[in-house]
C-alpha positions in Angstrom: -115.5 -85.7 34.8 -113.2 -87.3 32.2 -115.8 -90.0 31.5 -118.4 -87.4 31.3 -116.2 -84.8 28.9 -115.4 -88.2 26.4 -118.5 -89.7 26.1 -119.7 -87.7 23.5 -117.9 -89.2 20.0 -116.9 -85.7 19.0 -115.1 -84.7 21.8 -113.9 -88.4 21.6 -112.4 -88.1 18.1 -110.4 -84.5 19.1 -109.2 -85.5 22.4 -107.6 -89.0 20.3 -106.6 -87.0 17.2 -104.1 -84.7 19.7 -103.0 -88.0 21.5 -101.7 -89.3 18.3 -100.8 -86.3 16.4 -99.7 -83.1 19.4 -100.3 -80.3 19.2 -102.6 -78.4 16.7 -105.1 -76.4 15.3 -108.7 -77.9 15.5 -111.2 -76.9 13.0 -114.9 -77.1 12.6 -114.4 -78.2 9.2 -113.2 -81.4 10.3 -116.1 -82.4 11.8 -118.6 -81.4 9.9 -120.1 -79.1 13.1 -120.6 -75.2 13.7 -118.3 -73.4 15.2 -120.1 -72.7 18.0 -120.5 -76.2 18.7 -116.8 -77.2 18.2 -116.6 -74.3 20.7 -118.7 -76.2 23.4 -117.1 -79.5 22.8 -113.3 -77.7 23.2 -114.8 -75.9 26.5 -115.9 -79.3 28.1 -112.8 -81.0 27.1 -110.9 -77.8 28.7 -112.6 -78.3 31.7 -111.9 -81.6 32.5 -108.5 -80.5 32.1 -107.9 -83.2 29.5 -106.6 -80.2 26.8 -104.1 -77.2 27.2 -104.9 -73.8 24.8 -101.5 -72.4 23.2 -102.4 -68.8 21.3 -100.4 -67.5 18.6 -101.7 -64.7 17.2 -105.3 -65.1 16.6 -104.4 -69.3 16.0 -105.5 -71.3 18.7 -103.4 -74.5 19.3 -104.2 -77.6 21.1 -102.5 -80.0 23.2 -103.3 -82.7 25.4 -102.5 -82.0 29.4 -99.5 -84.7 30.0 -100.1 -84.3 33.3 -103.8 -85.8 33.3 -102.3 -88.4 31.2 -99.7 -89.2 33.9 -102.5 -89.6 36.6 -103.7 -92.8 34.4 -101.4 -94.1 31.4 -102.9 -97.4 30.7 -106.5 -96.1 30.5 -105.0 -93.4 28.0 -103.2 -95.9 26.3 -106.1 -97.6 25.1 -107.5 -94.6 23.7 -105.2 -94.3 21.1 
């Protein structure tokens, strides 16, 4: 399922921009998509429990799940 969920390059690019950077915001802006299609991509990322969900307020923050990154470091590793 984690090949699967970052195959695609957009879910790709946001799973490696929170590897580098932690947590944050993730905006459709940045990717030039819909909202609802940002939406889709953070879903499947979710469920392949590569990405946590932090809420503050109505700001939804992002981080990636340590512990699926402890399952496999080296492959992770190269991703960034």
């Amino acid at each position: 399922m984690i090949l699967q969920a970052l195959a695609d390059p957009i879910r790709l690019n946001i799973f490696r921009c929170l590897l580098k950077n932690g947590e944050r915001s993730v905006s459709c802006g940045e990717y030039h998509i819909a909202k609802s299609t940002l939406s889709h991509h953070i879903k499947v990322l979710k469920e392949a429990e590569l990405i946590e969900l932090r809420k503050e307020g109505t700001t939804h923050f992002y981080s990636v799940n340590k512990a699926r990154i402890n399952e496999a470091p080296s492959f992770f590793e190269c991703l960034k």
